[in-house]
LOKOLFI-146946 format. One record per residue (C-alpha): residue number from 0; x, y, z. Coordinates in Angstrom, 3 decimals. Layout:
// LOKOLFI-146946
NUM/X/Y/Z;
...
END
This chain:
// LOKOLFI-146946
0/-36.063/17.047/33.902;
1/-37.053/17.520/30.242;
2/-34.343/17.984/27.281;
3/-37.107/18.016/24.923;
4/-36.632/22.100/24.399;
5/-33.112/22.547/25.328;
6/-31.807/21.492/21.587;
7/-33.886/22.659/19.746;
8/-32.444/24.389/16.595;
9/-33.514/25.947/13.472;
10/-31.726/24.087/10.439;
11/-32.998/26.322/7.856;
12/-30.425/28.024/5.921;
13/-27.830/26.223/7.382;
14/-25.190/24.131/5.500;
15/-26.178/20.137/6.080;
16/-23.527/17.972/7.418;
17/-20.698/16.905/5.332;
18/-20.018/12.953/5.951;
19/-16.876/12.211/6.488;
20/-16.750/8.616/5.494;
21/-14.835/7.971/2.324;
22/-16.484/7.234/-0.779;
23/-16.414/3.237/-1.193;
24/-13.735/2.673/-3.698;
25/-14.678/0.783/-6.920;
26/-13.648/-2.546/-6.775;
27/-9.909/-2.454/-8.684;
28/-9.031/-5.133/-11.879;
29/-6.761/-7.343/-11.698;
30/-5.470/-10.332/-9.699;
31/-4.553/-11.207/-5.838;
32/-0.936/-12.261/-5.375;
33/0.537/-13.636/-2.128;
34/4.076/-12.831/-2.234;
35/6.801/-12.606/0.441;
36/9.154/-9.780/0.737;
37/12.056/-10.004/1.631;
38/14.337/-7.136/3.215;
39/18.028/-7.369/3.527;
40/18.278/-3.946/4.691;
41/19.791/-3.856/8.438;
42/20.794/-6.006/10.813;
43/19.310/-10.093/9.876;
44/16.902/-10.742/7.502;
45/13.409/-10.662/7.519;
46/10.223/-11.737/5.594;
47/6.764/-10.394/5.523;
48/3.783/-11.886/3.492;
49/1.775/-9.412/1.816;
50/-1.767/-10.332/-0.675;
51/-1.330/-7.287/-3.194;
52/-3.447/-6.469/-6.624;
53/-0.952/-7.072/-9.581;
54/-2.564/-4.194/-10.737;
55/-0.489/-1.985/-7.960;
56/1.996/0.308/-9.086;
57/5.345/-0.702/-7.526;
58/5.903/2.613/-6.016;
59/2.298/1.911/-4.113;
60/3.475/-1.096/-2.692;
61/7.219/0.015/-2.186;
62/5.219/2.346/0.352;
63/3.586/-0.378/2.613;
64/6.452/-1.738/2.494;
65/7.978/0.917/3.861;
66/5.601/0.963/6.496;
67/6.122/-2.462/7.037;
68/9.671/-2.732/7.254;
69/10.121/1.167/9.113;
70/12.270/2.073/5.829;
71/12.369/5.034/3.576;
72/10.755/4.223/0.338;
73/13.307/5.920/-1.267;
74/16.441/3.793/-0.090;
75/15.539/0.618/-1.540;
76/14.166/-1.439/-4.503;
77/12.563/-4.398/-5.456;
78/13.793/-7.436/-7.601;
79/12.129/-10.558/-8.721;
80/14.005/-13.179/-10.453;
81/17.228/-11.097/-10.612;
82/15.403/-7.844/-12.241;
83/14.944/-4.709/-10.042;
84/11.403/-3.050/-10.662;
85/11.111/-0.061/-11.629;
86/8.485/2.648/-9.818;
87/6.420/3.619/-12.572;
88/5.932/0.333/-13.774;
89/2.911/-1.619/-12.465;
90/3.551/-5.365/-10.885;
91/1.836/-7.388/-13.484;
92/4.505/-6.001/-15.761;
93/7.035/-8.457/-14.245;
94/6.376/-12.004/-14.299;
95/5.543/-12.603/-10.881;
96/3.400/-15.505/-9.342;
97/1.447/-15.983/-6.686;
98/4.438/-17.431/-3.614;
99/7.158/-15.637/-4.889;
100/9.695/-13.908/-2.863;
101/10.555/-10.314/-3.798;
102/13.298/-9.224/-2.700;
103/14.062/-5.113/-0.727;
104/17.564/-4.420/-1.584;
105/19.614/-1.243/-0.654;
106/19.150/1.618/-3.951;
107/23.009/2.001/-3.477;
108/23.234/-1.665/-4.599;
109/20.375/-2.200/-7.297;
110/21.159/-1.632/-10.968;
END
């Protein structure tokens, strides 16, 4: 049996073959933090270590964390040393250190 002839196909004229592999993303500026977040949302407390860019928009990272924790973005907020973050602001506009807990607290709550 011979497949040699069977696939044969003329390519001319034909559109070529779109990759579907993202473009590699250019490597972003800033620093690596390892922080701990910390949700009080629900039922006992719990802590997740993340390594994010201080470079991150809050409201990018309030989204993994979503993920992580199985919240809605939109019902809670973060604080560091007593100050809640706001979305628009990026991370390394707060004075947070690599090892520092960040707190998720309920948007009903943070002011």
């Amino acid at each position: 049996m011979s497949f040699e002839n069977e696939f044969d196909e003329d390519l001319v004229g034909k559109e070529p073959v779109k990759s579907k592999t993202p473009a590699s993303k250019t490597p972003s500026t800033g620093k690596k933090l390892t922080l701990y977040f910390m949700s009080t949302i629900g039922p006992g407390e719990k802590k997740e270590k993340l390594t994010v860019n201080n470079n991150n928009r809050v409201s990018d990272i309030k989204q993994t964390l979503g993920n992580l924790f199985g919240l809605n973005p939109n019902d809670f907020h973060l604080s560091s040393g007593g100050i809640t973050m706001d979305e628009n602001s990026y991370l390394n506009d707060y004075s947070v250190s690599d090892g520092d807990d960040i707190l998720l607290i309920p948007a009903s709550t943070a002011g």
